[in-house]
C-alpha positions in Angstrom: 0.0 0.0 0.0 2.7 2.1 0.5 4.4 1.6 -2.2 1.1 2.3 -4.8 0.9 5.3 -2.7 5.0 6.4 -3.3 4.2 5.8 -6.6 1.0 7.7 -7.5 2.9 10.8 -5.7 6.0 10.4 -7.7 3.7 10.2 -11.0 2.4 13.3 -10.0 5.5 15.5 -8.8 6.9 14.3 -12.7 3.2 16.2 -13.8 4.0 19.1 -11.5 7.7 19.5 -12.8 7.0 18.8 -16.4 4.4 21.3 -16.4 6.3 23.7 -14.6 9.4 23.1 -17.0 6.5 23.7 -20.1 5.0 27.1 -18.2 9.2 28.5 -17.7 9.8 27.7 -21.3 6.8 29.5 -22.4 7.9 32.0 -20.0 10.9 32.8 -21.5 9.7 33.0 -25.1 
């Protein structure tokens, strides 16, 4: 269980960042 749990919340801090990496590029434009 805490495993699933470790790896739902990495899947979403790699959401976070890539969208965050997506909003700093458009950013910068």
């Amino acid at each position: 269980m805490k495993r699933g749990i470790k790896e739902r919340f990495g899947e979403e801090v790699l959401a976070k960042v890539e969208k965050l990496g997506q909003d700093a590029e458009a950013f910068s434009r």
